[in-house]
KOLLO-111587 format. One record per residue (C-alpha): residue in three letters; x, y, z. Coordinates in nm, 4 decimals. Example, Ala and Ser with C-alpha at 12.3 -4.5 7.8 and 13.67 -1.06 7.14 Angstrom:
2
kolkol  east  north  up
Ala  1.2300  -0.4500  0.7800;
Ser  1.3670  -0.1060  0.7140;
This chain:
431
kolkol  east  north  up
Unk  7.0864  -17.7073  21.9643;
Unk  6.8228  -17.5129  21.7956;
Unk  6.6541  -17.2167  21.9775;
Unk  6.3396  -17.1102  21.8214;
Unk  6.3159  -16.7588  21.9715;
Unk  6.5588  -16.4654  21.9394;
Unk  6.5548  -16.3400  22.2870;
Unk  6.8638  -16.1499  22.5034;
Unk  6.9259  -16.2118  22.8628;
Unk  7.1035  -16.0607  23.1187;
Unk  7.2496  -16.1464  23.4516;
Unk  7.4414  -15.9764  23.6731;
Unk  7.7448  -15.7861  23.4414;
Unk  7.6855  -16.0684  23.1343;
Unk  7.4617  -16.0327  22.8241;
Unk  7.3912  -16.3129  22.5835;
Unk  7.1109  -16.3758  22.3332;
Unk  7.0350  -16.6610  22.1122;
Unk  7.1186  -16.4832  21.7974;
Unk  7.4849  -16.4016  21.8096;
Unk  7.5612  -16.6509  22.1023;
Unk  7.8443  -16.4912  22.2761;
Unk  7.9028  -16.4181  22.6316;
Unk  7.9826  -16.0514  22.7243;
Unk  8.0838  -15.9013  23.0145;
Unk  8.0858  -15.4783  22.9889;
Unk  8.0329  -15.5480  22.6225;
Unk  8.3538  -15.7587  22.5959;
Unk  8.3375  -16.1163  22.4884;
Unk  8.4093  -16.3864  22.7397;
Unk  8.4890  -16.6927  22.5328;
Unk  8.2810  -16.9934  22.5252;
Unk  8.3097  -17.3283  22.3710;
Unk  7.9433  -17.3680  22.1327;
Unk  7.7913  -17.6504  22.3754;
Unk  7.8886  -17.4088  22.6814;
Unk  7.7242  -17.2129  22.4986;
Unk  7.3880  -17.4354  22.4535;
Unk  7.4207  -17.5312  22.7884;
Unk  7.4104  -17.1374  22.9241;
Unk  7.1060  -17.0777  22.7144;
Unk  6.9496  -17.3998  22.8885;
Unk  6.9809  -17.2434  23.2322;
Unk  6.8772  -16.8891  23.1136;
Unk  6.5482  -17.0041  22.9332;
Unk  6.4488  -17.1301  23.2724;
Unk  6.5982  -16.9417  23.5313;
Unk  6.4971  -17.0596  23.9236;
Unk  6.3842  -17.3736  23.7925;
Unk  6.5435  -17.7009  23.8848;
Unk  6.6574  -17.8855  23.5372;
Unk  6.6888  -18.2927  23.5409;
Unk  7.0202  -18.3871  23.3911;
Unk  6.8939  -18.6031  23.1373;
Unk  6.6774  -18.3324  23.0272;
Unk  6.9443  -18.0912  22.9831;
Unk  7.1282  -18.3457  22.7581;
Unk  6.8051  -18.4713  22.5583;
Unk  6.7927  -18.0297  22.4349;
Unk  7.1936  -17.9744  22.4204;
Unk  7.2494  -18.3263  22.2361;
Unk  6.9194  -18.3627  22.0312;
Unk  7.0632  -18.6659  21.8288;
Unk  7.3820  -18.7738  22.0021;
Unk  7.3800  -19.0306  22.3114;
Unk  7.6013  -18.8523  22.5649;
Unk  7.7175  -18.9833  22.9074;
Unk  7.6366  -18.7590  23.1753;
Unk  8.0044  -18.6535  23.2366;
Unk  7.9507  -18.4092  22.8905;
Unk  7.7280  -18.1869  23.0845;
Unk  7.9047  -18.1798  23.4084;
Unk  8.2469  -18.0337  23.1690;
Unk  8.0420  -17.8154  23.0117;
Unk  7.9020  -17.6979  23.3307;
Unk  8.2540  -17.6616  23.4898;
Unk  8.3511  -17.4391  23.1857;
Unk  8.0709  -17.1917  23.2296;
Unk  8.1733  -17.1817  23.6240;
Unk  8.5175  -17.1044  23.5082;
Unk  8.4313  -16.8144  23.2777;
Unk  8.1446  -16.6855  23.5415;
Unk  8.4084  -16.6819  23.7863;
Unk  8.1623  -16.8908  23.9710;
Unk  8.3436  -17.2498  24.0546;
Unk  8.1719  -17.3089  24.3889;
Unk  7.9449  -17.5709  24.3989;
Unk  7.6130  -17.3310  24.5452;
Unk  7.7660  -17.0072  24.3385;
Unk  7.5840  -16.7270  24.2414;
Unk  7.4980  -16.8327  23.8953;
Unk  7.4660  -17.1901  23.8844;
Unk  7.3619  -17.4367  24.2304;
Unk  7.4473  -17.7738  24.1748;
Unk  7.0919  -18.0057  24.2929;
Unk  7.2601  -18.3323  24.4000;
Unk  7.1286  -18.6028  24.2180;
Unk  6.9201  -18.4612  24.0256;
Unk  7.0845  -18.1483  23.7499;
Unk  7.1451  -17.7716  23.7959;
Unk  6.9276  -17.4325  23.8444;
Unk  6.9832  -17.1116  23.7478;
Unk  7.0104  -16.9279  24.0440;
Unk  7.0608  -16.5287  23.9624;
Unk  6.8112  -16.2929  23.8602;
Unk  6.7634  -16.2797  23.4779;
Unk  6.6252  -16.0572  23.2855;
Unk  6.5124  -16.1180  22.9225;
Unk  6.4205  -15.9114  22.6295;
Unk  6.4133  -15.8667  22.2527;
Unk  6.7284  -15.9064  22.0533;
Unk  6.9007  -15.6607  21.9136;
Unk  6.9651  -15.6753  21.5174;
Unk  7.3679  -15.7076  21.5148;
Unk  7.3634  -15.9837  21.2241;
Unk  7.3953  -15.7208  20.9746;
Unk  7.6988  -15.5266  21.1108;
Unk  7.8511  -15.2541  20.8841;
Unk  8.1781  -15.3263  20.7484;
Unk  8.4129  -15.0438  20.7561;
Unk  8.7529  -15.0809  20.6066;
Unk  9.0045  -14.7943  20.7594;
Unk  9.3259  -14.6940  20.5785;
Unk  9.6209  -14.5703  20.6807;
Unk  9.5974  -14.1759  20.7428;
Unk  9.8168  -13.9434  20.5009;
Unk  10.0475  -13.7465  20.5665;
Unk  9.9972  -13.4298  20.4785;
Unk  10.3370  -13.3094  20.5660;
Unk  10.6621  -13.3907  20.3899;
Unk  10.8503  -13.4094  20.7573;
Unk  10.9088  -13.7697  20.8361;
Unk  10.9060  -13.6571  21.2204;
Unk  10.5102  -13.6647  21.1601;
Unk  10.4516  -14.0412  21.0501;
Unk  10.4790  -14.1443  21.4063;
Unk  10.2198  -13.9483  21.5730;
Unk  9.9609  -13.9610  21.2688;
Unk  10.0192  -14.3569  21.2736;
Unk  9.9301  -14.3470  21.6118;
Unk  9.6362  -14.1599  21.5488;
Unk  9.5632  -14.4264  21.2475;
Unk  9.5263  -14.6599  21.5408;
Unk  9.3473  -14.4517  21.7720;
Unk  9.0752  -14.4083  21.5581;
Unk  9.0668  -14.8080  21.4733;
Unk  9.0685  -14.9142  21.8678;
Unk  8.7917  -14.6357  21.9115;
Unk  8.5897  -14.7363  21.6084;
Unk  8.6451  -15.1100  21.7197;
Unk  8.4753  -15.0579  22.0497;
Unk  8.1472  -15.0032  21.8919;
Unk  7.9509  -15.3581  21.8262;
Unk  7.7518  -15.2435  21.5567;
Unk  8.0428  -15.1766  21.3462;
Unk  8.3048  -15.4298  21.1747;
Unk  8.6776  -15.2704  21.1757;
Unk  8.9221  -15.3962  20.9179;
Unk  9.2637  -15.2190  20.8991;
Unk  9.3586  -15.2321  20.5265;
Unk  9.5697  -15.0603  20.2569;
Unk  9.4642  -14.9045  19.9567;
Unk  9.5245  -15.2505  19.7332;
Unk  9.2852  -15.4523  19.9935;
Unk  8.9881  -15.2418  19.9941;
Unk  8.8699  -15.4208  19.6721;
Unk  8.9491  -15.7437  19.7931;
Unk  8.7511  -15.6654  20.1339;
Unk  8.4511  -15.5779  19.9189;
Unk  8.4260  -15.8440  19.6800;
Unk  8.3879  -16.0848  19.9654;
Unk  8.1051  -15.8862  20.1160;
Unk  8.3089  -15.7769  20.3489;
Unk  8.2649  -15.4108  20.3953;
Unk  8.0298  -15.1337  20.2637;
Unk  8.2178  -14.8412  20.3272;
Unk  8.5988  -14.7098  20.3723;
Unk  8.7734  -14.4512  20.5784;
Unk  9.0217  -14.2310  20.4240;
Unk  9.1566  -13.9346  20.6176;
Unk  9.4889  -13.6998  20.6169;
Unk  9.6756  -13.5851  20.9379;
Unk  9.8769  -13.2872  20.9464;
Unk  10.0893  -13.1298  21.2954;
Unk  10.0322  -12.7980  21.3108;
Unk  10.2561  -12.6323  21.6614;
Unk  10.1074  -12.7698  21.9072;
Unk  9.7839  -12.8792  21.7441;
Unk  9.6690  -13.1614  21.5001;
Unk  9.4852  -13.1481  21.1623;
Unk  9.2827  -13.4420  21.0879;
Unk  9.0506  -13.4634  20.7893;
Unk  8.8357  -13.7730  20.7707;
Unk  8.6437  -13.9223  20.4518;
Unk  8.3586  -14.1901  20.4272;
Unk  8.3218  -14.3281  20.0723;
Unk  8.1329  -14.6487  19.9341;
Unk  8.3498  -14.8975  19.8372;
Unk  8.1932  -15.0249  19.5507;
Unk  8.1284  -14.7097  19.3615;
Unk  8.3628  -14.4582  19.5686;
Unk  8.0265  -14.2625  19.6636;
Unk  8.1239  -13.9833  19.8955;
Unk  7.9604  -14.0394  20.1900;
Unk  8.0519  -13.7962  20.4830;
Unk  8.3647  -13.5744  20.5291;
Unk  8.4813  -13.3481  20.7922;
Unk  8.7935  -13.1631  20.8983;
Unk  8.8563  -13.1458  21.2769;
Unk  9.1457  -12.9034  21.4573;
Unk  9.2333  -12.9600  21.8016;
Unk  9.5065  -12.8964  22.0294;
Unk  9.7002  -13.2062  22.0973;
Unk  9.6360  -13.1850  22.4850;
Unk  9.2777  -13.2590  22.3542;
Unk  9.4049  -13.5251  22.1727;
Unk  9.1986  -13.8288  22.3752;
Unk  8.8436  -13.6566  22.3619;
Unk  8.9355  -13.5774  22.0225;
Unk  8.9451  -13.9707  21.9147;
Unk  8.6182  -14.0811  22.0882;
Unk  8.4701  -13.7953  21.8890;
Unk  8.6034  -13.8587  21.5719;
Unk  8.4526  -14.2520  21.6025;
Unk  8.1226  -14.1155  21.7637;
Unk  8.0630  -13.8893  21.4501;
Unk  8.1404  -14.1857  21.2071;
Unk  7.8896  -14.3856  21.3574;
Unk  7.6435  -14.1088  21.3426;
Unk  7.6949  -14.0553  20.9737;
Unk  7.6562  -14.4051  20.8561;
Unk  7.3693  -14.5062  21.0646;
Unk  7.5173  -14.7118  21.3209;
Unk  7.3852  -14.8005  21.6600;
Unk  7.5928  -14.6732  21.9220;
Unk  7.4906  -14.8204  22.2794;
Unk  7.4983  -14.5765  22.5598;
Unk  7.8036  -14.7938  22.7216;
Unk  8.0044  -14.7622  22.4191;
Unk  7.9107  -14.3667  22.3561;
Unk  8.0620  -14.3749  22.7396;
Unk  8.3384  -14.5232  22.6877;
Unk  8.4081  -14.3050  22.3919;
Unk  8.3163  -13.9730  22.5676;
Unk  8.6162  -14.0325  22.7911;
Unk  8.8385  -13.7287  22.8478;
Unk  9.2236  -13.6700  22.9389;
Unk  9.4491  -13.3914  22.8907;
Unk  9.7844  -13.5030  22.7879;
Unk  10.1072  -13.2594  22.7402;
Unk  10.1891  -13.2237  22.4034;
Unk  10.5361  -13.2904  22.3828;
Unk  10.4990  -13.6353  22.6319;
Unk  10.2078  -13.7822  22.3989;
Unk  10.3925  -13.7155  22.0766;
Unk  10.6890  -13.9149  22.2409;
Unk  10.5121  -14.2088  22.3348;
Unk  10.3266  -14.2561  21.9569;
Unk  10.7129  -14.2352  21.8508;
Unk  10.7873  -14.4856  22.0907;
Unk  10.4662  -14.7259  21.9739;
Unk  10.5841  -14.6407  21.6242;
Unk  10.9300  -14.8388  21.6748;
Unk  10.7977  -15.0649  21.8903;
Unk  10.5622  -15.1590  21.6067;
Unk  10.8458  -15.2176  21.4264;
Unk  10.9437  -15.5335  21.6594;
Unk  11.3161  -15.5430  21.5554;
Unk  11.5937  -15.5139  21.8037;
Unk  11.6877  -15.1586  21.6571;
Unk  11.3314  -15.0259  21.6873;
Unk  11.2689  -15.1913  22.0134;
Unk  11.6183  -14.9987  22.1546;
Unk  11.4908  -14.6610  22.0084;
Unk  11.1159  -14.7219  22.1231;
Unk  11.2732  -14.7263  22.4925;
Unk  11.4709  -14.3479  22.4378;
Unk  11.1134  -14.2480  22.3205;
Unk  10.9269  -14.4041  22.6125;
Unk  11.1671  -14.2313  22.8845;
Unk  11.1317  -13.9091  22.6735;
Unk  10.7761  -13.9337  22.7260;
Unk  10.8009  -14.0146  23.1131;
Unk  11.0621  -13.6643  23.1203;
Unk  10.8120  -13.4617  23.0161;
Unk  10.5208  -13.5704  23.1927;
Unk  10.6133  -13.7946  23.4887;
Unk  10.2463  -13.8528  23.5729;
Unk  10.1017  -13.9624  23.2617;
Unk  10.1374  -14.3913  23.2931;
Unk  10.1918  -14.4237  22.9089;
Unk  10.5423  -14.4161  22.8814;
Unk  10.5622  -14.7099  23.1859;
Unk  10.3618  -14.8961  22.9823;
Unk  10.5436  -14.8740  22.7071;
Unk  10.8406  -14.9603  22.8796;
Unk  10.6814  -15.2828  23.0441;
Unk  10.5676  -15.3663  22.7382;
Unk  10.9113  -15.3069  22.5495;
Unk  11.1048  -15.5444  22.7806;
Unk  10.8231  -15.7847  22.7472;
Unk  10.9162  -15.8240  22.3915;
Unk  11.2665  -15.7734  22.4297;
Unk  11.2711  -16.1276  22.6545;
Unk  11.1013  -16.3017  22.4180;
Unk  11.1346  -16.5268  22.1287;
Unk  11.2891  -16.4379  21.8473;
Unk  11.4232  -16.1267  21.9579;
Unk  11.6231  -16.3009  22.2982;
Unk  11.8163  -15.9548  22.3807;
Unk  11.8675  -16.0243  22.7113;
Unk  11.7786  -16.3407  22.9872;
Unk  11.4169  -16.3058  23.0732;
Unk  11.5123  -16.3423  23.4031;
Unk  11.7345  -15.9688  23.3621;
Unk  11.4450  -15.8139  23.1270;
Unk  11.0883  -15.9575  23.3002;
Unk  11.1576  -15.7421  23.6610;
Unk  11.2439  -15.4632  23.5205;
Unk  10.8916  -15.5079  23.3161;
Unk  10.7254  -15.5576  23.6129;
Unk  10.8637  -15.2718  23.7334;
Unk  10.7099  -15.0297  23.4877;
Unk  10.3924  -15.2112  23.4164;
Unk  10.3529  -15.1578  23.8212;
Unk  10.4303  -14.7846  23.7809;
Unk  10.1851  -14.7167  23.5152;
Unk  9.9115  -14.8489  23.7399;
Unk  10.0229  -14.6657  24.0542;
Unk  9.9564  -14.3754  23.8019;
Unk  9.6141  -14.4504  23.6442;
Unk  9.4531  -14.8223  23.7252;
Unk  9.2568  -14.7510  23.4454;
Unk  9.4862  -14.8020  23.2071;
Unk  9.4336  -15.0894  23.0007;
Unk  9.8116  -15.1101  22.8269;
Unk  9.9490  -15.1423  23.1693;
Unk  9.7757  -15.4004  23.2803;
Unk  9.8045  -15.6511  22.9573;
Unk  10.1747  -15.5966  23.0724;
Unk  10.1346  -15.7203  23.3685;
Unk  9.9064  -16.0216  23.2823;
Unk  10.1500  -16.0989  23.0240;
Unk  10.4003  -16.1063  23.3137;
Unk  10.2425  -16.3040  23.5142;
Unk  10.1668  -16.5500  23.2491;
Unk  10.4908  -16.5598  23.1130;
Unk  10.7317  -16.5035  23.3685;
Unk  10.5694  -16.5913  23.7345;
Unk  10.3549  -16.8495  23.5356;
Unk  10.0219  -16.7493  23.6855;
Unk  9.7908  -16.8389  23.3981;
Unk  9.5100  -16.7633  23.6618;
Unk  9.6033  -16.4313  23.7103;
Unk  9.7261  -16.3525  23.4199;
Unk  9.3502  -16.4212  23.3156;
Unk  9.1753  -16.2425  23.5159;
Unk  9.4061  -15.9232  23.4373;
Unk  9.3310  -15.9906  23.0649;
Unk  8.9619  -15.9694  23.1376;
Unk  8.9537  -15.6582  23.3282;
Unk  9.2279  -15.4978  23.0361;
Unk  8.9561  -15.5523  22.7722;
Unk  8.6815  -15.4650  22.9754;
Unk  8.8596  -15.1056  22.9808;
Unk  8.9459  -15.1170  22.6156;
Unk  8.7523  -15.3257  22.4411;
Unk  8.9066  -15.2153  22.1041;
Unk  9.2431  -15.3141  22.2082;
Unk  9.3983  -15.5758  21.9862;
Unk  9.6890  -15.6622  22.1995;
Unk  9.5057  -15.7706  22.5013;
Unk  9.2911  -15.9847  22.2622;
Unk  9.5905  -16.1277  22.1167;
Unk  9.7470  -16.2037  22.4344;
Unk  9.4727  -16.3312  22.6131;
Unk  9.4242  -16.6014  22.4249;
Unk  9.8130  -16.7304  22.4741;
Unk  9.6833  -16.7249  22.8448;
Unk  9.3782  -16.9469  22.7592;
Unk  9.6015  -17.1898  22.5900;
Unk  9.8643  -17.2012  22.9020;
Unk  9.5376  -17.2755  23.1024;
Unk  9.4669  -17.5733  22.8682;
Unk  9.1519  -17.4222  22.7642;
Unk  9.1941  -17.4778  22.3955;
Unk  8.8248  -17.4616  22.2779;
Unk  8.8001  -17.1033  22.4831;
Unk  9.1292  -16.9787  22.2729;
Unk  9.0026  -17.1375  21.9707;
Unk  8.6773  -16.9665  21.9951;
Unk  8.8411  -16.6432  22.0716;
Unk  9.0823  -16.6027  21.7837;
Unk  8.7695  -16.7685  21.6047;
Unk  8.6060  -16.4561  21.6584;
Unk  8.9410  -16.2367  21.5570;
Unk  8.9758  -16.4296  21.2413;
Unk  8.5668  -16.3587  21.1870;
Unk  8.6303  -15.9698  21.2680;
Unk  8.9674  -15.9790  21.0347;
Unk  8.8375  -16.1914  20.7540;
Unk  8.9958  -16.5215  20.6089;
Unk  9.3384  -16.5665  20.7269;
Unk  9.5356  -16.5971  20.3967;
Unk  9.3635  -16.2803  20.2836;
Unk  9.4649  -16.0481  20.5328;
Unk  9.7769  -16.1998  20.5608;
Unk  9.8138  -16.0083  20.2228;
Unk  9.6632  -15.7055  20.3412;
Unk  9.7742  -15.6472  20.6864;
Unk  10.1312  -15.8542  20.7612;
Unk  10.1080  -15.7880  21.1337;
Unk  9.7968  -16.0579  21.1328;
Unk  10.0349  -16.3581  21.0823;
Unk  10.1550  -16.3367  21.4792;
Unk  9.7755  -16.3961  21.5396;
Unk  9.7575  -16.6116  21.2169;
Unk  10.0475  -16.8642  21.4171;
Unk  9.8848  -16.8646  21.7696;
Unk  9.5840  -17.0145  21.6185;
Unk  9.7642  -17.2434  21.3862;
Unk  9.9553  -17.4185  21.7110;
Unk  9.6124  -17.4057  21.8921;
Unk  9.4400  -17.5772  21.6520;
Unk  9.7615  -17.8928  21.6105;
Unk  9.7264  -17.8455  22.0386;
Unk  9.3327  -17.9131  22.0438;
Unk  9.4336  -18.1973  21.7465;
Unk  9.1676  -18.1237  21.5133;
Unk  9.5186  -18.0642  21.2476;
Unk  9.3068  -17.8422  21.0452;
C-alpha cells in the first residue's frame, strides 16, 4: 500500500506513523504483520468514519483480487495486539454488513525524522585493573550502558568487539563507536567513556565519571543521556524519563548480582551452579533489593531447559516461580522478574496468553532489554502467530545487522539467529 503523506498518529497508549510503520506502545514495539499494518493506517487516516469493506481491500490490495476473509484476519490481528478482541471494542467497531470504523480518538501530526538513526557501535569496557574479581561488575556495567543507550529510538546499538567495528562501518552501519575503561575503586566505580568516528578514529567526546556504587543506577541513565547529548541525538522526554530513574543499591549486594549475571552469561552447567552462590550472596546482603530473585528465577529457568537438562522441569520450574514471585513482591517494576515469570508461564503452565501479556508490560519497563525481546517472540510462536514473531526478530536482526555477520562479531546472537531460523521453516517460507 502506498501512503503519500508522512503523518504520526496516536491513540490511546499507541503511536504509529506512515514512515517507519511500527506499532508502539510506551515507545516499545508491538509487532505487526505489514498488511496489519496497511490495514491500521486505513482506519487511522479516517478515524469515526464508517469504511466499506471492499474499499478497504481496493487501498490495502491495490493490484491483488482478495476475498473478503483477508481483511477480516487482518482485522482480528490488530484486535489481538490492541488487546481489543470484542466485536464493539474501543479501537475498532465492527458495522455489520457493511466494514469497520475507527472508533477512538486520534490524534495526528508531523513525523518525526527517525530514518536516519545514528549507528553507535559499543565495545566491551576495559579493565583498568589487573584483579580478575573486577571483570564481572565492569561487564555488567558494559551492558548497562548498552540496555540504557538501547532505550533511546534515535540511536542504533550494536554490541561489537574491537575486530567488528570495521566491518559495522563498511556496511554503513554505524558512524561512531564507544570505547570506555572501568576501574573499582572501595566502594566506588571509575568509568571513563570515549566517542570516536569510526571511519577516521576522530575523537569525538570523552569524559571520566566517579560515583559511589550505591549511585550506580542514576549513574547509567546519565552516562547514556550525556552520549546522546554529545552526538546530537534526539532524546524524547519519555525516554530522558525512563533514563532519569533513580535507586540506591548496597554496594556489596549489586556487585554480587553482576557476578552472578556474569556466570549466568556463561550458560554452562558450572557457571549456571556458581551464578546461583552469587545470586543468594546478593539476596544476604540486601534482602530487599528483587535482583538476586530474579536472578534466581531466571537461573532455574535455564537450568530446566534444553541443552543444559540439570534437573526435571517439573523439580526446577516451582522453585523459579518461586523467586520470580519474590522479586515482584519486592519491586513490580522490575522488568527481569517479570520475563521470568512470562517465561514460566509460557513454558511450564503453558499460558502463551499470559505469558504475552507479561512480555509486553516487561518491555514496556525496559525497553532496552534484550532478553524479554528474545523471549517474547518464543511466546508469539507458541501462540501460532508466526508473522508477529517473524516481524519481531525482523526488527532484532534490522537493529543487529545481517545475521552471518554478527554471528562473527557477537556469538551470543546465534540463540536469536536459531529462533528465527525454525520460525521461518514454521511459517514455510524455507528461506
Amino acid at each position: 500500500m502506498q501512503v503519500p503523506e508522512k503523518k504520526a498518529y496516536q491513540f490511546g497508549p499507541y503511536a504509529i506513523d506512515t514512515q517507519e510503520r511500527r506499532l508502539k506502545r510506551g515507545g516499545v514495539d508491538v509487532p505487526l504483520a505489514p498488511k496489519a499494518v496497511d490495514t491500521l493506517l486505513v482506519l487511522l487516516a479516517r478515524p469515526g468514519r464508517i469504511l466499506q469493506r471492499e474499499e478497504m481491500i481496493e487501498v490495502i490490495w491495490p493490484d491483488t483480487k482478495v476475498e473478503g476473509g483477508g481483511l477480516d484476519q487482518n482485522i482480528a490481528h490488530l484486535r489481538r495486539a490492541l488487546g481489543d478482541e470484542a466485536k464493539d471494542g474501543q479501537y475498532i467497531e465492527t458495522i455489520y454488513r457493511l466494514g469497520y470504523r475507527f472508533v477512538a480518538p486520534v490524534l495526528e501530526s508531523k513525523v518525526e525524522n527517525y530514518a536516519q538513526r545514528t549507528g553507535l557501535a559499543i565495545l566491551p569496557l576495559k579493565m583498568l585493573s589487573n584483579d580478575p574479581a573486577q571483570e564481572p561488575f565492569c561487564e555488567g556495567m558494559n551492558e548497562a550502558l548498552i540496555t540504557s543507550l538501547a532505550e533511546i529510538r534515535a540511536l542504533r546499538v550494536y554490541q561489537a568487539a574491537d575486530d567488528g567495528v570495521g566491518t559495522l562501518t563498511h556496511l554503513g552501519m554505524v558512524d561512531l563507536a564507544l570505547k570506555g575503561a572501568c576501574l573499582l575503586i572501595g566502594s566506588a566505580v571509575r568509568i571513563t567513556i570515549r566517542v570516536v568516528r569510526t571511519g577516521n578514529g576522530e575523537h569525538v567526546w570523552a569524559k571520566v565519571y566517579e560515583e559511589e556504587i550505591r549511585d550506580i543506577v542514576e549513574l547509567q541513565g546519565r552516562v547514556a543521556r550525556d552520549v546522546a547529548t554529545q552526538i546530537q541525538v534526539q532524546v524524547t522526554p519519555e525516554e530522558s524519563q525512563r533514563l532519569a530513574r533513580t535507586q540506591v543499591v548496597n554496594p556489596e549486594a549489586y556487585q554480587a548480582y553482576l557476578e552472578g549475571r556474569f556466570w549466568w552469561n556463561r550458560r554452562t552447567v558450572a557457571g549456571l551452579t556458581r551464578s546461583i552462590d552469587h545470586f543468594n550472596l546478593a539476596i544476604t546482603k540486601d534482602p530487599k533489593d528483587g535482583r538476586g530473585y530474579a536472578g534466581l528465577a531466571d537461573t532455574y529457568i535455564v537450568l530446566a531447559s534444553t541443552p543444559y537438562n540439570a534437573q526435571p522441569p517439573k523439580d526446577l520450574f516451582p522453585k523459579a516461580a518461586k523467586f520470580a514471585e519474590r522479586a515482584l513482591e519486592i519491586d513490580g517494576g522490575l522488568a527481569e522478574a517479570r520475563v521470568s515469570r512470562a517465561f514460566i508461564k509460557l513454558q511450564f503452565e503453558w499460558d502463551a496468553p499470559g505469558a504475552e501479556r507479561e512480555f509486553r508490560q516487561a518491555i514496556e519497563l525496559n525497553p532496552g532489554y534484550a532478553t524479554a525481546r528474545h523471549w517474547h517472540a518464543h511466546a508469539l510462536i507458541a501462540l501460532g502467530r508466526l508473522d508477529e514473531a517473524l516481524d519481531w526478530l525482523e526488527k532484532a536482526r534490522e537493529e543487529r545487522s545481517d545475521y552471518m555477520m554478527y554471528l562473527k562479531i557477537d556469538p551470543a546472537f546465534a540463540e536469536l539467529h536459531a529462533d528465527a531460523r525454525f520460525g521461518t521453516l514454521m511459517a514455510g517460507t524455507g528461506e
